[in-house]
N, CA, C and O atoms as a GROMACS GRO file, in nm:
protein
  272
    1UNK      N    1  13.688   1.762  15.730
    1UNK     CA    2  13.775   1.780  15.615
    1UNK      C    3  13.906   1.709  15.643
    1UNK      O    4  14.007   1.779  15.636
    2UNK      N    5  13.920   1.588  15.670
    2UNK     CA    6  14.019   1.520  15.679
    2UNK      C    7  14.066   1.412  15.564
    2UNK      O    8  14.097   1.299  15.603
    3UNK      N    9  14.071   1.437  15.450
    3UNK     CA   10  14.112   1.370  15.332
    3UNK      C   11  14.246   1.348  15.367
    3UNK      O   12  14.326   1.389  15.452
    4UNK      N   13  14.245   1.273  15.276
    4UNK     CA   14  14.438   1.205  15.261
    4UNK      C   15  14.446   1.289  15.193
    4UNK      O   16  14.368   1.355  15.125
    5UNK      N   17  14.575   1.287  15.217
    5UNK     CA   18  14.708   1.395  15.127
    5UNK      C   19  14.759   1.262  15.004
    5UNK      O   20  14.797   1.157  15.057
    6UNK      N   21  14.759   1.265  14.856
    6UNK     CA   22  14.802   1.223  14.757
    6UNK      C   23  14.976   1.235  14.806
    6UNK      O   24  15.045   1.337  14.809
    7UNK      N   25  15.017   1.084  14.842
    7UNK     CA   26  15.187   1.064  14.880
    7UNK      C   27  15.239   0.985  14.759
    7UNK      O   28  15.335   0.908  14.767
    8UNK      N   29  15.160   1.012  14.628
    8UNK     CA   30  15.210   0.929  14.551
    8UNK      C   31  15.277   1.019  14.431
    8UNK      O   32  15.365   0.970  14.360
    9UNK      N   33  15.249   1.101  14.419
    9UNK     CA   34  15.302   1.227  14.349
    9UNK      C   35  15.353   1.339  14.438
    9UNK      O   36  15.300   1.380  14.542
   10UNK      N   37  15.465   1.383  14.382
   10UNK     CA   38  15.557   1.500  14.461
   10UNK      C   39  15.541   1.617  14.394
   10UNK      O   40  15.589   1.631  14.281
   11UNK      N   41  15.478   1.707  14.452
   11UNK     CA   42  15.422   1.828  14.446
   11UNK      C   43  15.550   1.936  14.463
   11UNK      O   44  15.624   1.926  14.560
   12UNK      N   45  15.567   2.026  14.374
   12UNK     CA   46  15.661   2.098  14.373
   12UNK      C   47  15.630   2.233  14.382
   12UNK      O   48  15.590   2.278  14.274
   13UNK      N   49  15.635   2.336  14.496
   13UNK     CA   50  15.606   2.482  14.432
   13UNK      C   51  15.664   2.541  14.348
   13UNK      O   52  15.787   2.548  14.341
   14UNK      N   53  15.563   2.607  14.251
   14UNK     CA   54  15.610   2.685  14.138
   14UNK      C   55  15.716   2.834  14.142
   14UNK      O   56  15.799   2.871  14.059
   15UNK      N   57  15.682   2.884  14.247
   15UNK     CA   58  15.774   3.009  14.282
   15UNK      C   59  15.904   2.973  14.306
   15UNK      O   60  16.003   3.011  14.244
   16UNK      N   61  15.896   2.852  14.456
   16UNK     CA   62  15.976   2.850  14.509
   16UNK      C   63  16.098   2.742  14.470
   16UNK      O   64  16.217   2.758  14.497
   17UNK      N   65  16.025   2.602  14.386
   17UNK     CA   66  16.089   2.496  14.314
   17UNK      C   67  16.116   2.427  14.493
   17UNK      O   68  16.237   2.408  14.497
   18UNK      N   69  16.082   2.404  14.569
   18UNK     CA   70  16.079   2.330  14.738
   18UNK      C   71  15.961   2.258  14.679
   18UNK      O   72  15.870   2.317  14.621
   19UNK      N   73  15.968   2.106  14.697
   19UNK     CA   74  15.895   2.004  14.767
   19UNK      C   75  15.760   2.085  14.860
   19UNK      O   76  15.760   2.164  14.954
   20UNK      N   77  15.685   2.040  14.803
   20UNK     CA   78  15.556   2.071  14.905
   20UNK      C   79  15.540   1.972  15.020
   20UNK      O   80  15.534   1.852  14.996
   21UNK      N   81  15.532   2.016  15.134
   21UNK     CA   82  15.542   1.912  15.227
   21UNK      C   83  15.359   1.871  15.337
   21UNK      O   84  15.260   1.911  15.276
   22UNK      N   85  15.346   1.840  15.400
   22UNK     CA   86  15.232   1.771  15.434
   22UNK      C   87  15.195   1.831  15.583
   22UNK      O   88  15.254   1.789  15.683
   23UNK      N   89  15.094   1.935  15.591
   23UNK     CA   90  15.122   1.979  15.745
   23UNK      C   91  15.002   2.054  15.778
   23UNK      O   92  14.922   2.073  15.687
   24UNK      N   93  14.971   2.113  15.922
   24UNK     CA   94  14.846   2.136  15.924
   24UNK      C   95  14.800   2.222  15.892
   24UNK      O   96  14.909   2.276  15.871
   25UNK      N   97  14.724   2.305  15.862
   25UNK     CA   98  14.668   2.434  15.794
   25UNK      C   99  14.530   2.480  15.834
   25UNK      O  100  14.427   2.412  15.831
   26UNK      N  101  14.543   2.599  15.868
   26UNK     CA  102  14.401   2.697  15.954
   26UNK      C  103  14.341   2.726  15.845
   26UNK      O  104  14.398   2.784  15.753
   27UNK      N  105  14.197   2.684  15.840
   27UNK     CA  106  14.135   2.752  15.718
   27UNK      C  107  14.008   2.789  15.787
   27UNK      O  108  13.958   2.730  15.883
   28UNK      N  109  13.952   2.918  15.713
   28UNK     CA  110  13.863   2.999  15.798
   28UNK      C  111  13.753   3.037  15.644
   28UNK      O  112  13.776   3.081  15.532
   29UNK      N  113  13.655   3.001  15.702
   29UNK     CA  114  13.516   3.020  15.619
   29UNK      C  115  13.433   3.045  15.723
   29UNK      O  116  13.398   2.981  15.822
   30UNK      N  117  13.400   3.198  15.659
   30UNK     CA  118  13.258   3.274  15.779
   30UNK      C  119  13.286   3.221  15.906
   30UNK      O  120  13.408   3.220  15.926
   31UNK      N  121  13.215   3.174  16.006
   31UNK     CA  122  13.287   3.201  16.124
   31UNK      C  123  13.323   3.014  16.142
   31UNK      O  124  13.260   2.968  16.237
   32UNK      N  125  13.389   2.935  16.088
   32UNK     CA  126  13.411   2.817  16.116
   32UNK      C  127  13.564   2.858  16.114
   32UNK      O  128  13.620   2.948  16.051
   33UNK      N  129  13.604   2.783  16.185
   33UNK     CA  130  13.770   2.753  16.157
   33UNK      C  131  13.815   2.594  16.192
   33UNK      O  132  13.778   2.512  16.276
   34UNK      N  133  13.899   2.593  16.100
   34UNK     CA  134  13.967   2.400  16.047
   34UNK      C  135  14.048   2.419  16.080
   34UNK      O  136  14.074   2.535  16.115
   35UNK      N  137  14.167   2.290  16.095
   35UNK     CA  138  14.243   2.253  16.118
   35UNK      C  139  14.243   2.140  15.970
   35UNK      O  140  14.161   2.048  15.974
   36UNK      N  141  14.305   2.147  15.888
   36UNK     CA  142  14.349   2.074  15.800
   36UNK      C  143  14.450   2.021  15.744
   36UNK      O  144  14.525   2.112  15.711
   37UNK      N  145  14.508   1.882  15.705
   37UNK     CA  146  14.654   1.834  15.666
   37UNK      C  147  14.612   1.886  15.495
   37UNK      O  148  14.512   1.855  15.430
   38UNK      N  149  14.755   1.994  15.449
   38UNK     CA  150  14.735   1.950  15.332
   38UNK      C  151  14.889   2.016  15.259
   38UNK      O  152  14.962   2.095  15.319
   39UNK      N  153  14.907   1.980  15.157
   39UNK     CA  154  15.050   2.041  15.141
   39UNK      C  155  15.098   2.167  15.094
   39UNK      O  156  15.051   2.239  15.005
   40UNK      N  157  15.194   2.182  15.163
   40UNK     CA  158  15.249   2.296  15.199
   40UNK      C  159  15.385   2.364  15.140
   40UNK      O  160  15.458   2.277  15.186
   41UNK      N  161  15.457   2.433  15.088
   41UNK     CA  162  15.522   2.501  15.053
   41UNK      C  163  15.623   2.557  15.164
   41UNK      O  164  15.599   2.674  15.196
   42UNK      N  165  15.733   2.494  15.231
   42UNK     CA  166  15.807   2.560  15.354
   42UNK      C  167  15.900   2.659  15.324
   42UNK      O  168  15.984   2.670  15.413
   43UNK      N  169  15.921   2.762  15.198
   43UNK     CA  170  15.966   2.864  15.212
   43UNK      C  171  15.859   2.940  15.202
   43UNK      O  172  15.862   3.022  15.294
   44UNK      N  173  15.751   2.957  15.123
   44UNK     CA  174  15.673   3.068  15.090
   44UNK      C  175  15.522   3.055  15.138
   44UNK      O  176  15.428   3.134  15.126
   45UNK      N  177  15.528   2.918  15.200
   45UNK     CA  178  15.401   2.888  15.271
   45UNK      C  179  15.292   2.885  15.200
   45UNK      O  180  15.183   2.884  15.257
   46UNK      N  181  15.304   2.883  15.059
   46UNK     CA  182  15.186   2.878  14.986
   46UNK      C  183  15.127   2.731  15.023
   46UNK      O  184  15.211   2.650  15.061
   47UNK      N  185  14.973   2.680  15.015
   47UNK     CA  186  14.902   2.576  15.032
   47UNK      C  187  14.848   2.522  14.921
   47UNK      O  188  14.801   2.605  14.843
   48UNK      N  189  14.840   2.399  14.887
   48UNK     CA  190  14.821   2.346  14.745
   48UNK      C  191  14.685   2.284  14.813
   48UNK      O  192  14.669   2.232  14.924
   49UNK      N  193  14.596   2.310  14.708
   49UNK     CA  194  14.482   2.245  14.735
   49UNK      C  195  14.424   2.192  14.597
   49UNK      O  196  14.413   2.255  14.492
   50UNK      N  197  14.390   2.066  14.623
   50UNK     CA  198  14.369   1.977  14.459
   50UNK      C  199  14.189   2.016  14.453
   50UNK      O  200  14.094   2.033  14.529
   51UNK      N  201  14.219   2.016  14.322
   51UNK     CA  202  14.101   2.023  14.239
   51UNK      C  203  13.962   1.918  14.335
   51UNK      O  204  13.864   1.973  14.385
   52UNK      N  205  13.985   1.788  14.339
   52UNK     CA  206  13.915   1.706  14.435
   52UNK      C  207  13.865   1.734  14.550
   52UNK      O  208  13.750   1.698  14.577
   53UNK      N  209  13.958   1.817  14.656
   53UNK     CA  210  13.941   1.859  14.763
   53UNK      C  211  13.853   2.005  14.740
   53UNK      O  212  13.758   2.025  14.816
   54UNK      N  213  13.875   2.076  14.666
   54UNK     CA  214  13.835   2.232  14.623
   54UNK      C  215  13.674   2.187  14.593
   54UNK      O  216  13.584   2.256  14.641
   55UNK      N  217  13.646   2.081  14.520
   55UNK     CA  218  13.491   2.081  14.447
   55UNK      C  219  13.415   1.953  14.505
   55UNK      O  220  13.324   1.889  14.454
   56UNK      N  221  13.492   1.931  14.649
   56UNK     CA  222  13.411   1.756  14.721
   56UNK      C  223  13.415   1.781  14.827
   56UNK      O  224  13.307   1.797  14.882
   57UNK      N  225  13.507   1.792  14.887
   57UNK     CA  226  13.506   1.793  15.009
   57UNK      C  227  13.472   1.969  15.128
   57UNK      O  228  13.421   2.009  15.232
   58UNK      N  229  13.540   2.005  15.018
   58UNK     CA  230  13.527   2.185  15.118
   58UNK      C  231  13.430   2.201  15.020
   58UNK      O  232  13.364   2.210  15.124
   59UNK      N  233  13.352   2.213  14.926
   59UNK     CA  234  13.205   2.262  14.868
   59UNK      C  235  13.113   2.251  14.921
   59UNK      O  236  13.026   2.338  14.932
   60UNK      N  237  13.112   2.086  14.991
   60UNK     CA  238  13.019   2.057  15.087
   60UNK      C  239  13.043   2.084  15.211
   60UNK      O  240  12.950   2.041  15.280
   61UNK      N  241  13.133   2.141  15.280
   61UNK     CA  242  13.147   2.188  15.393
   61UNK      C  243  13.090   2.342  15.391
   61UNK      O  244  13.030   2.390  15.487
   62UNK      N  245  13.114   2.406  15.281
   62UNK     CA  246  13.074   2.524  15.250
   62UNK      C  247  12.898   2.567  15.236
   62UNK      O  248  12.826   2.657  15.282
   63UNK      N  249  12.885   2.486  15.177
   63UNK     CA  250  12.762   2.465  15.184
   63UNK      C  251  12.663   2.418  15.330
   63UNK      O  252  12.552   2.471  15.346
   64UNK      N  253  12.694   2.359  15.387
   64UNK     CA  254  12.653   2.343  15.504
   64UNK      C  255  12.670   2.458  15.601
   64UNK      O  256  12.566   2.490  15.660
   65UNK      N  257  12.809   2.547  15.638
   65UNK     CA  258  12.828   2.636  15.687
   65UNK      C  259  12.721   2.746  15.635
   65UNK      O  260  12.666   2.816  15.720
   66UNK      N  261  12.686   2.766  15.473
   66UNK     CA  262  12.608   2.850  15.468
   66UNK      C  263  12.446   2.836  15.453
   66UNK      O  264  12.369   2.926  15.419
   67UNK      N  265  12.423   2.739  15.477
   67UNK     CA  266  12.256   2.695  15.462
   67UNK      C  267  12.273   2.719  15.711
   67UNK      O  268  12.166   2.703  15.771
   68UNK      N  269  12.383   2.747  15.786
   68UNK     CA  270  12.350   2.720  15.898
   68UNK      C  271  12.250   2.917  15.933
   68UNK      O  272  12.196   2.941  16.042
   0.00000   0.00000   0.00000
């Protein structure tokens, strides 16, 4: 799960109105755990994850984890 991060549009959190910034992120599905770049929210730590990445890239990771 190493996609590019979209640096062409500036991602803004909605709570916090901070710049989403670009950084690594633990993500845990059943017993796998990632290490992923994706952007980030540095007051409230929320993680933005695009539509693209949500239904391409981690679907099929998901899927594999659960057919193991």
């Amino acid at each position: 799960m190493n996609d590019q991060i979209d640096k062409t549009t500036e991602w803004v959190c909605d709570k916090c109105r901070q710049a989403l910034v670009p950084q690594k992120v633990k993500v845990r599905y059943l017993d796998g755990n990632f290490e992923v770049d994706l952007l980030k929210c540095p007051t409230c730590h929320m993680v933005f994850i695009s539509d693209e990445l949500a239904m391409g890239k981690m679907l099929e990771v998901e899927k594999g984890l659960e057919d193991k």
